[in-house]
ROLO-849202 format. One record per residue (C-alpha): residue in three letters; x, z, y negated. Coordinates in pm, whole numbers, plus 32768, in hexadecimal, padded with zeros to 4 digits. Last residue first. Example, Ala and Ser with C-alpha at 12.3 -4.5 7.8 and 13.67 -1.06 7.14 Angstrom:
2
SER855782CA806A ALA84CE830C81C2 
This chain:
84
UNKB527094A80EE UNKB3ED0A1280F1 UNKB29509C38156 UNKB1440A5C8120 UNKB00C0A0881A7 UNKAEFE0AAE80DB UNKAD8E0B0781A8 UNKAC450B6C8100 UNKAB300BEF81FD UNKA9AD0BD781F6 UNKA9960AA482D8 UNKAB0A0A0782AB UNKAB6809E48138 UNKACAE0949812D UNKAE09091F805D UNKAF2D085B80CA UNKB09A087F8092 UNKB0A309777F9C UNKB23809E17F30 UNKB3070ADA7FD5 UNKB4450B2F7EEA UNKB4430CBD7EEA UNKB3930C987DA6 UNKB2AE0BE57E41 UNKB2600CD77F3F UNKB2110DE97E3A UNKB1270CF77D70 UNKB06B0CA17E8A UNKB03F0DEB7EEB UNKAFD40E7E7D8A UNKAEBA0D387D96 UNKAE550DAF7F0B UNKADD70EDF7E5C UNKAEB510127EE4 UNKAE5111187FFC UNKAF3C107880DB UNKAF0110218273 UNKAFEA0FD28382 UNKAF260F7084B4 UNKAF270FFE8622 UNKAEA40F5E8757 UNKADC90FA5889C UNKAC940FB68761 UNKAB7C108087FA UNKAB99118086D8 UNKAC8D110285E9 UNKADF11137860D UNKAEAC117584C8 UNKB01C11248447 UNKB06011B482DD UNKB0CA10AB8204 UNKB1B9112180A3 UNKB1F90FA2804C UNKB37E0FF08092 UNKB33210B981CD UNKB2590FAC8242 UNKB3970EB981DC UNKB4740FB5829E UNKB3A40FBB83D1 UNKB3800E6283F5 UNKB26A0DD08489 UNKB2160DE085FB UNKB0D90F0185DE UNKB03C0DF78502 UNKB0970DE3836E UNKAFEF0DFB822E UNKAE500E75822C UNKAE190EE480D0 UNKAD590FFC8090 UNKACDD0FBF7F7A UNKAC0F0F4C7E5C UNKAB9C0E277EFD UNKAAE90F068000 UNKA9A10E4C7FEE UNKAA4D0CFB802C UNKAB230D7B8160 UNKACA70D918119 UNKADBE0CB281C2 UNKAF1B0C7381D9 UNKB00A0BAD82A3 UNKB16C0BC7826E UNKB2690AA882EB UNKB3DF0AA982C0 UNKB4180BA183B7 
């Protein structure tokens, strides 16, 4: 997958980080150290890390992913990552 979407909530900028869907890789997730969760009411599962989103960033660059795009989106931060 040569996309990664991440994502952390503006109070919660500290951590965790949100870093993959229920259809990302499972050896990235593994790689970043994700746990998958299901949140009450949600009919999906995320992969969440207790890391900053900084730490993140810096682990999927050095796996060659670079920022696409960068958004705030109501009270949520969101990198697009892409590798090549």
């Amino acid at each position: 997958m040569p996309y990664v979407l991440i994502s952390t909530q503006i109070r919660l900028e500290a951590g965790p980080t949100m870093v993959g869907d229920e259809h990302s890789d499972p050896h990235l997730m593994s790689i970043l150290g994700a746990t998958k969760r299901s949140t009450l009411g949600n009919n999906f599962c995320e992969y969440y890390v207790n890391d900053a989103p900084r730490v993140v960033l810096d682990k999927l660059e050095s796996l060659g992913y670079r920022v696409v795009s960068m958004t705030g989106v109501g009270q949520t931060l969101v990198w697009c990552l892409h590798r090549e």
